[in-house]
N, C-alpha and C positions, 0 to 999 in steps of 0.2 A: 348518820349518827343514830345509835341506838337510845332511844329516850326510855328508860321503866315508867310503868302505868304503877301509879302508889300502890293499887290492891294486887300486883301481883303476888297472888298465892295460886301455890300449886293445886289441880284439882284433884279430891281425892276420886274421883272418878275411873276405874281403868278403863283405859281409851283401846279397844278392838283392835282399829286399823285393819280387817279383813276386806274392805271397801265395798258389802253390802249394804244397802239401805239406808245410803248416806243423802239421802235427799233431803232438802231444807224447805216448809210450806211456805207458796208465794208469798205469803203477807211475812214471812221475814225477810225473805230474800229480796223483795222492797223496798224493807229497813237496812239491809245491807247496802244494796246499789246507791240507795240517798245517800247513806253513810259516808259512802265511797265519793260519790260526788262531792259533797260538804268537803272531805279534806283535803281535795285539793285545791280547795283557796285557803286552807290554812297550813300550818306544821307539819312538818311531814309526819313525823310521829315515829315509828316503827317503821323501819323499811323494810318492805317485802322485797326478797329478789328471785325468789321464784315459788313455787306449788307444784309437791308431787301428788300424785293420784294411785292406787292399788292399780294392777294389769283386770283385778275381777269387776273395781268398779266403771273403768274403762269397757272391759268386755261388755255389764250391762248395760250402758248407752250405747253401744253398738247392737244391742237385743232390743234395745227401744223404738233406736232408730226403724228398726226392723219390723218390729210390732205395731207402731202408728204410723208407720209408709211414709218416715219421716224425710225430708231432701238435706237435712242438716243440722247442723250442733251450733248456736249462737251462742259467745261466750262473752258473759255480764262481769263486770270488775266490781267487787264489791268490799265491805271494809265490819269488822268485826269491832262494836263497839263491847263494854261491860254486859248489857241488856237484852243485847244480840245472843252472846253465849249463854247467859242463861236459859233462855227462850230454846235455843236448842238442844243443852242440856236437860232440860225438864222433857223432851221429849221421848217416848217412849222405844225408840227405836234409833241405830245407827251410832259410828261414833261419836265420843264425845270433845269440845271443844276447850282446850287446856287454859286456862286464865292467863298467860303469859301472850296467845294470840291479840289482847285486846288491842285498838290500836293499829293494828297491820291488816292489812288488806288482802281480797282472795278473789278467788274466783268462783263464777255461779254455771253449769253448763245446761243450757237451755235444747228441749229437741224443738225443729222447726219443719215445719210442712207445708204444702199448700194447702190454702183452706181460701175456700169461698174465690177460685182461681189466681192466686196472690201466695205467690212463693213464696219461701224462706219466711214463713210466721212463726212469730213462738206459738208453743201448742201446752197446751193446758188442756185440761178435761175438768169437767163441775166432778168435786170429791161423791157427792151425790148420784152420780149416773152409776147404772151397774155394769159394771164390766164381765169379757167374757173372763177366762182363767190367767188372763196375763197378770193377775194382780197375786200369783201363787206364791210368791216368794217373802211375803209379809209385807211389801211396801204397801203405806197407808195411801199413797196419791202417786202412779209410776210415772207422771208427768211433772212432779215438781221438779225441780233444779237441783242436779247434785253438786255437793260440797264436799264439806270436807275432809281436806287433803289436807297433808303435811308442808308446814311452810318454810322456807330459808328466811333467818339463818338458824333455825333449830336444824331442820336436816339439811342440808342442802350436797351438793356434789363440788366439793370445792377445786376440784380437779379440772370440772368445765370450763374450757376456752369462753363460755356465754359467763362463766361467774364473775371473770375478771375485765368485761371489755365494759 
């Protein structure tokens, strides 16, 4: 069942979708995963039933991967409260997050590497340390968690055998 969130209003925001620099800073993405925990011991709320991603901002986790000798992608379930999208909207870079997502849940993709002999870690870097020219493309931290994506049932592929099973 689709529940409406009272404030949805649309955001006058126009939303890119080019799928660059759609990373979200850990301490929201945080707020996200708790989020996402918290509701499932309640309402289900909005039902997500899936998340699409751009093939560019795909291509860039695979340039990450590449660039921090990464072993893998850990992928965090997270949930988009009112405070959440704001918090990402006010940020100066990447798309923006439409007020109708509130409620529904998403996903966070994490790069992961060995660190300190202990595979498959999430991999963060301090925003602090200087890096060499990987940071060329305007991302303010290329290790935060990219987001987001477009979710069903706004876009969805309703044609897919995975929609209806």
């Amino acid at each position: 069942m689709n529940k409406k969130h009272p404030n949805n209003i649309m955001s006058t925001t126009p939303l890119t979708k080019d799928g660059r620099n759609n990373s979200v800073p850990v301490d929201i993405a945080k707020k996200m995963t708790a989020a996402f925990r918290e509701s499932q011991k309640s309402d289900a709320g909005n039902y997500t039933k899936a998340a699409w991603l751009p093939a560019a901002q795909i291509q860039k986790l695979v340039e990450k991967i590449a660039k921090f000798e990464g072993d893998g992608v850990r992928i965090y379930f997270g949930r988009y409260t009112k405070e959440i999208i704001d918090s990402i909207n006010k940020l100066e870079y990447g798309d923006k997050i439409p007020d109708k997502y509130c409620d529904m849940n998403t996903i966070l993709l994490v790069v992961t590497k060995e660190v300190d002999g202990k595979p498959k870690t999430d991999y963060f870097i301090d925003k602090d340390i200087e890096l060499d020219p990987i940071c060329d493309d305007g991302d303010p931290n290329p290790t935060d968690p990219e987001n987001r994506g477009d979710l069903c049932p706004e876009v969805c592929d309703d044609g897919s055998p995975l929609m209806n099973s």
